[in-house]
C-alpha positions in Angstrom: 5.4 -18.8 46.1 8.7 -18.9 43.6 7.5 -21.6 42.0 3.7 -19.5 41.1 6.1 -16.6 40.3 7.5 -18.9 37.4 4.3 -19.8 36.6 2.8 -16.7 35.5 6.2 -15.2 33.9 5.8 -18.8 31.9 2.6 -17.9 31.1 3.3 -14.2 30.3 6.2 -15.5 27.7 3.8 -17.7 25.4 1.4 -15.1 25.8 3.5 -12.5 23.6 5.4 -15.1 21.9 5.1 -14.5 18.1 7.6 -17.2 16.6 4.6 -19.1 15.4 1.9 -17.1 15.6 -0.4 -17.1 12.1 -2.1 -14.0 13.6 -1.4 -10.8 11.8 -3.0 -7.1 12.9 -3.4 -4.8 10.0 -6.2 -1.4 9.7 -8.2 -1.6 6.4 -10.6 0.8 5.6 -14.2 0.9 6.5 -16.7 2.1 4.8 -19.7 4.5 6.2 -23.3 3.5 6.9 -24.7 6.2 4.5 -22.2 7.6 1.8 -22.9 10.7 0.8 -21.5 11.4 -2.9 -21.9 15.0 -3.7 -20.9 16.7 -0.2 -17.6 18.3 -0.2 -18.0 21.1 2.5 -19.6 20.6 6.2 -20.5 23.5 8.5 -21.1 21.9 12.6 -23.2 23.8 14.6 -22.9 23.3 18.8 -24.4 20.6 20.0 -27.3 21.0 22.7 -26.7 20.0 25.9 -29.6 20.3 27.8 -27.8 18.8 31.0 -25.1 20.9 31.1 -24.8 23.8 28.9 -21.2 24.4 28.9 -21.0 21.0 27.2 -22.7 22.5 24.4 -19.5 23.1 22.3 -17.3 20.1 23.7 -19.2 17.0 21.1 -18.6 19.6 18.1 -15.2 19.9 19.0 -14.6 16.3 18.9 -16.6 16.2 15.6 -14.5 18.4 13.9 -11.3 17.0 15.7 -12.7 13.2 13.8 -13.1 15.0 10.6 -9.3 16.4 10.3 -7.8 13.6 11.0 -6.0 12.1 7.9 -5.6 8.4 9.7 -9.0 8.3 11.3 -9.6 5.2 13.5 -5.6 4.2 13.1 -4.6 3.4 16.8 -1.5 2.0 18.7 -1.9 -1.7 19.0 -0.6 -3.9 22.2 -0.7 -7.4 22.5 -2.3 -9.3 26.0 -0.4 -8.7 29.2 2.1 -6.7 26.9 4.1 -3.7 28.6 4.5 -2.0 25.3 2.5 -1.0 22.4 3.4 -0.2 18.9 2.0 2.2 16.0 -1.1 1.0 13.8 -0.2 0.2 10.3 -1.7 -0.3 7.1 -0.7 -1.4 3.9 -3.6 0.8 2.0 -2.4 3.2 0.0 -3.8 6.7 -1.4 -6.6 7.1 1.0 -6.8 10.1 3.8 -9.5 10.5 5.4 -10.1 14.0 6.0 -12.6 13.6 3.4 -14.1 16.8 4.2 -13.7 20.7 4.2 -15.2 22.0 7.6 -16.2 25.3 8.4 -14.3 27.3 11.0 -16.4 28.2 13.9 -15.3 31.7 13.5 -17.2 32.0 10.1 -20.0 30.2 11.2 -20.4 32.0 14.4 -20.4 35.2 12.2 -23.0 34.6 10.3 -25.2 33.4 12.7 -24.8 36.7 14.6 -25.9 38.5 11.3 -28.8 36.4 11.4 -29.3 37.0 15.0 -29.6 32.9 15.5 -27.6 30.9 18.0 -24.9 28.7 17.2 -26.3 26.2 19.2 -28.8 23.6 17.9 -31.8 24.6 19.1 -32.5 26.4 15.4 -34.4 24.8 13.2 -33.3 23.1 9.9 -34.2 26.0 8.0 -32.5 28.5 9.6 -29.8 26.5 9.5 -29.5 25.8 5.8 -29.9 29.4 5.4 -26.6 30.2 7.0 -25.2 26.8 5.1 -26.6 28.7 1.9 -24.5 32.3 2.6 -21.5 30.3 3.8 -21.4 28.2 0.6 -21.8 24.4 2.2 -23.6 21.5 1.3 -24.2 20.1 4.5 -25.3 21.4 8.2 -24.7 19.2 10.8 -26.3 19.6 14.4 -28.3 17.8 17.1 -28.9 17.7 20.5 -26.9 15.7 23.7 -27.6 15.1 27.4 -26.5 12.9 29.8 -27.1 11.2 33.3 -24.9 10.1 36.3 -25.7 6.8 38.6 -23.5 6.7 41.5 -23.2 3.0 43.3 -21.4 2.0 46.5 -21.1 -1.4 47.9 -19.1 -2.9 50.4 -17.9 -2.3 53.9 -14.9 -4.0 54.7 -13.5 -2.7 51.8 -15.9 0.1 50.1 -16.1 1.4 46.4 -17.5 3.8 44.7 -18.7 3.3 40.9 -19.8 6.6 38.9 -21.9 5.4 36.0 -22.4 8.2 33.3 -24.3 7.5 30.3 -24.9 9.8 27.5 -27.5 10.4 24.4 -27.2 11.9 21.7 -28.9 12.6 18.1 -27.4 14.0 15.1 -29.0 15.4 12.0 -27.7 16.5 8.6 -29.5 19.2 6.7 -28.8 20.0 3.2 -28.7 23.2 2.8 -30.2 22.9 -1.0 -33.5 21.7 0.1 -33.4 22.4 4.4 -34.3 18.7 4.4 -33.0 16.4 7.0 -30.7 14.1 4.2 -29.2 11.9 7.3 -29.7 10.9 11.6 -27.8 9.1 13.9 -28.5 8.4 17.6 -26.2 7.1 19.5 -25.8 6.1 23.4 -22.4 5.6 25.3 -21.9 4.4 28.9 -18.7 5.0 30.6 -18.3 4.5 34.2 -15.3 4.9 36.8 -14.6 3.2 40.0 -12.4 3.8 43.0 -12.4 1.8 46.6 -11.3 2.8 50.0 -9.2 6.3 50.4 -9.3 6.8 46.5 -13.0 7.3 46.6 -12.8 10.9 46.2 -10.7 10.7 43.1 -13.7 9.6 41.0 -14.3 12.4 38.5 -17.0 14.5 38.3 -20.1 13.6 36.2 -19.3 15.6 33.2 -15.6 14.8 33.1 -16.7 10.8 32.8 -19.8 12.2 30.2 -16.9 14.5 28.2 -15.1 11.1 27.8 -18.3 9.3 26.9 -19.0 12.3 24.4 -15.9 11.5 22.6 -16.8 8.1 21.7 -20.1 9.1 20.4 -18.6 11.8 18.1 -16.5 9.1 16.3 -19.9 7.1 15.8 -21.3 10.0 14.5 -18.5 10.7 12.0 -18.4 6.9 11.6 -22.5 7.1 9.9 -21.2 9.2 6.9 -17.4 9.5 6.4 -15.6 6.5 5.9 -12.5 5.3 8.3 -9.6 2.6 9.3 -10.4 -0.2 11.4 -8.4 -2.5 13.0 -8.6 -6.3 10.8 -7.0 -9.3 12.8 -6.4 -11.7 10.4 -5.4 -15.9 10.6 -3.4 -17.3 8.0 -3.9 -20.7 7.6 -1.2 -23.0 8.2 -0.2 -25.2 5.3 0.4 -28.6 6.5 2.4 -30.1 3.7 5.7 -30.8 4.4 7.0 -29.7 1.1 5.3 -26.1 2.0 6.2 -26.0 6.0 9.3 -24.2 5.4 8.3 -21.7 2.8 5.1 -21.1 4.9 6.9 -19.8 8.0 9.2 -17.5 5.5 5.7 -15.8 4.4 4.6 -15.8 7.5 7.8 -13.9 8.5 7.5 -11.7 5.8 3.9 -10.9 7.0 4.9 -10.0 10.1 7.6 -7.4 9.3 4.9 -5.8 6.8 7.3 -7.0 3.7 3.8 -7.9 1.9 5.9 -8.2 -1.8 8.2 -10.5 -0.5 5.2 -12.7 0.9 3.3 -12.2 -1.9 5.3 -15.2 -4.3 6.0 -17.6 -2.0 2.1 -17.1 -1.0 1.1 -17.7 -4.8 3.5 -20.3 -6.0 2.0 -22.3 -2.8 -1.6 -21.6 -4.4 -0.2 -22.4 -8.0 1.4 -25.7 -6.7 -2.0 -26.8 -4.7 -4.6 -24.5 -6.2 -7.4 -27.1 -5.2 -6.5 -26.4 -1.3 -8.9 -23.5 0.2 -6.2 -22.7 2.5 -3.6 -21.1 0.0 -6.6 -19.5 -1.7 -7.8 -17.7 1.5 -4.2 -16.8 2.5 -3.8 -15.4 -0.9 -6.9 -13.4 -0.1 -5.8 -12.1 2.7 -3.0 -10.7 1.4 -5.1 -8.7 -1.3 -7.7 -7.7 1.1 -4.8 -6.2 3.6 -3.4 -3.3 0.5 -7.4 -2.9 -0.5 -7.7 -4.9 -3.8 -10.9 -6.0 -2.5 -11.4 -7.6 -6.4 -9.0 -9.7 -6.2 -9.3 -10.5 -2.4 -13.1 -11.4 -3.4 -11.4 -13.5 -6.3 -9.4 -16.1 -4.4 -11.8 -16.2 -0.8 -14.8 -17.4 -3.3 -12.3 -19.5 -4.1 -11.2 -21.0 -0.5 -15.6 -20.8 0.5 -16.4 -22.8 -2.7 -14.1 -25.5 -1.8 -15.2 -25.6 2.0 -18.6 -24.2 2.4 -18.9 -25.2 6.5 -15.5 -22.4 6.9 -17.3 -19.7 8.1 -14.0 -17.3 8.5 -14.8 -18.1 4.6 -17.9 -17.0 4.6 -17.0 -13.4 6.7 -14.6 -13.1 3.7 -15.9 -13.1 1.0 -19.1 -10.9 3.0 -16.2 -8.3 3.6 -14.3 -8.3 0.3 -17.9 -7.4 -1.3 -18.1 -4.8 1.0 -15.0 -3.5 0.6 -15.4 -3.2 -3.5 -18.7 -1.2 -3.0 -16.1 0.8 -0.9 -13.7 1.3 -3.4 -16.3 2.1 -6.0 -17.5 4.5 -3.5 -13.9 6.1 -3.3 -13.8 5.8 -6.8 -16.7 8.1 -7.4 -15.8 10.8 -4.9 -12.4 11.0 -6.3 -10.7 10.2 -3.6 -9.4 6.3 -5.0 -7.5 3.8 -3.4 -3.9 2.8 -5.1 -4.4 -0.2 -6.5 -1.0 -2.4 -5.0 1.2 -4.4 -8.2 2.2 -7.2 -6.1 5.9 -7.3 -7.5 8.8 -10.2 -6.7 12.5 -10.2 -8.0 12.2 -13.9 -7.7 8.4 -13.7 -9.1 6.1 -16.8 -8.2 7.0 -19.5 -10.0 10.7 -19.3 -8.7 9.4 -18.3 -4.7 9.2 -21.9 -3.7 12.8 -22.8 -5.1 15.3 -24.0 -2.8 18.1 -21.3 -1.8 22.2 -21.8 -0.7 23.7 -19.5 0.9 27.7 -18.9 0.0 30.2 -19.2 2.9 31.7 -16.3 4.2 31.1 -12.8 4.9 30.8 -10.1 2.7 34.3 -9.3 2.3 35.0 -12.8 0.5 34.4 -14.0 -2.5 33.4 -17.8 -4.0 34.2 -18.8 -7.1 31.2 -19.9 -9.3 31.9 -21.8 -12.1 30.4 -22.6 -16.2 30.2 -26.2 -15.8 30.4 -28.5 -12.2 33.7 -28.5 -12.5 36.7 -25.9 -11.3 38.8 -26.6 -14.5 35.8 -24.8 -16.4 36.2 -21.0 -16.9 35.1 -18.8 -13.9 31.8 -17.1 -14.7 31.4 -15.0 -11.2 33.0 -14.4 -7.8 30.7 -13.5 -5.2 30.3 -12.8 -1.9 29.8 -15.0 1.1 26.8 -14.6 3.1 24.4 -13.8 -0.4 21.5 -16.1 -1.4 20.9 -18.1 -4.4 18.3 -20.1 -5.8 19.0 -23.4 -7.1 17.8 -24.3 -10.1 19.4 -28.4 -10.1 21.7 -30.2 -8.2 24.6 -31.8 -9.9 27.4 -34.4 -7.9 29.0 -31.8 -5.7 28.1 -28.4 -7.4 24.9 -27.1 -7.5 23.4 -24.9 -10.4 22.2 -21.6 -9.1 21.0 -18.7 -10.9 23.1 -15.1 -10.7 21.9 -12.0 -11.7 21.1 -10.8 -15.1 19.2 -14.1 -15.1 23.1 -16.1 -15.9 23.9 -18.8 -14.5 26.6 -21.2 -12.8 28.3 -23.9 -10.4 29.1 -23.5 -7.1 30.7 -26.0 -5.2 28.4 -27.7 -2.5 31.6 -27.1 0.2 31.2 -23.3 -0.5 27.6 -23.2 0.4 25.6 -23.8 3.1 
């Protein structure tokens, strides 16, 4: 028994090690399945529930709940058998996506009660782009919902019951310019919930499982016409040569800390030194496709798919950087653009492969770095211990390394490590 306790805490460790993990978690944006370019204010009419018509109002809500939300689709993230999860990130910059101004209800409900209509969906288009029309909107959304409950036991010994609940629903948008129906979505979520033995009674009550399916189907809804953040998994390639190993786990570091500039040059000097290897150009890829220069991400996994056509996680790529610059022309359009990321490196690219010393000591000291390799020569710099330096040459005992304000010096090999 100790020993299978071991076992799975063993198994549990590599599982959530990262120390050489290439896999990377980052949200990038994703774009709608019909963009709508000239619709700036929405107006959501309740749903109709013809199961239950106190659920009438609840998908709306949700609606309107997706539509506010300035990080739609970002998400805390976990990793397998983990105990702790951590916030979503992303590294695009400039885009919110509460694309939309929504109508309050209040309003909405007022008019309709001039107009002596329901603020359900049972009205017709219409009447409903007649109340868009007075209320100033460009789009009406509404639809209709229902849903069904399967209840299953099975065993004896040990018996369970397992509440199925699956729910439909169809949304239209109407423009209110021309009452026409401009957009539809149907969509169908099953959610169940099981319990065995005493906790049988604790399974909730159909429309507290359908309520819960009815939230997943508003963000599909919202997802048809508004775009959002999804969660990317990415796999940097490893880079087997020995004279890159090193520097490779330093991006990789980087990467994983989210210090995407600091990645950046060692990730492109390793492309510049072996440009005719697919894996630097995908990596390189990757790194533009996770701040949203899709161009450029486009750019360099054409690159990597050229060069190995049987790669399909080439293929995907380049599929999804075309996507994503349709995206950000789509952005572009609607005024709402991403920032375009200046990859930017005190070191820069050609210098990010360069092998570094580090001076002895702590802060608090100082080394002596010298004109020529040689301590007679004149003292150019003291500086402290614990700071890296790149070397630019190595000569007898000193090496030449390169200070700031792009000067340079010697500093003894014994004062270095």
């Amino acid at each position: 028994m100790k020993k299978t306790i071991i076992t799975l805490w063993s198994l549990f460790l590599l599982l959530n090690l990262p120390l050489h993990s290439q896999n990377v978690e980052s949200f990038i944006l994703n774009a709608p399945e019909k963009p709508f370019y000239n619709v700036k204010k929405i107006g959501i009419l309740d749903f109709d529930c013809s199961t239950n018509r106190q659920m009438n109002k609840v998908i709306t809500d949700y609606i309107v709940a997706e539509l506010i939300d300035q990080r739609r689709g970002i998400h805390e993230t976990s990793k397998l058998f983990s105990l702790t999860s951590k916030q979503g990130q992303t590294h695009i910059e400039g885009v919110r996506t509460d694309f939309y101004q929504v109508m309050e209800r209040e309003q909405l409900q007022k008019v309709m009660k001039e107009q002596r209509l329901s603020l359900s969906g049972t009205i017709d288009e219409g009447s409903a782009a007649e109340v868009g029309r007075l209320l100033g909107l460009d789009v009406i959304i509404m639809g209709n919902i229902s849903y069904s409950s399967v209840d299953k036991r099975t065993g004896t010994d040990y018996p369970c019951l397992k509440r199925t609940v699956t729910a439909k629903g169809t949304m239209k948008m109407v423009s209110v310019k021309t009452a026409q129906i401009v957009g539809t979505k149907s969509v169908e979520v099953s959610k169940y919930v099981k319990k065995c033995t005493d906790a049988q009674s604790e399974v909730p009550r159909a429309n507290v499982i359908a309520e819960s399916a009815m939230k997943e189907m508003a963000s599909q809804f919202v997802n048809y016409f508004a775009p959002s953040y999804r969660l990317m998994k990415y796999d940097f390639e490893k880079i087997k040569l020995k004279e890159f190993k090193q520097k490779g786990k330093e991006a990789m570091a980087f990467v994983k800390k989210g210090e995407l500039d600091r990645a950046f040059p060692i990730a492109y000097a390793m492309f510049e030194a072996d440009s005719y290897n697919p894996k630097t150009a995908y990596n390189l890829g990757i790194l533009y496709e996770m701040v949203g220069s899709n161009k450029d991400a486009f750019e360099y996994y054409s690159m990597a798919y050229e060069m190995d056509y049987s790669n399909k996680d080439y293929s995907q790529a380049v599929k999804r950087a075309e996507n994503g610059i349709a995206l950000n022309q789509y952005l572009n359009d609607i005024g709402r653009p991403v920032v375009l990321h200046d990859f930017s490196s005190s070191d820069g690219p050609a210098g990010a492969l360069a092998d570094k010393v580090e001076t002895k000591g702590s802060s608090s000291d100082r080394v002596e770095v010298y004109e020529l390799p040689d301590k007679k020569s004149e003292i150019v710099a003291r500086v402290p211990g614990g700071l890296e330096f790149k070397i630019i040459e190595e000569s007898g005992s000193f090496y030449k390394i390169l200070l700031r304000g792009s000067k340079t010096g010697f500093v003894p090999k014994s004062s270095v490590k």
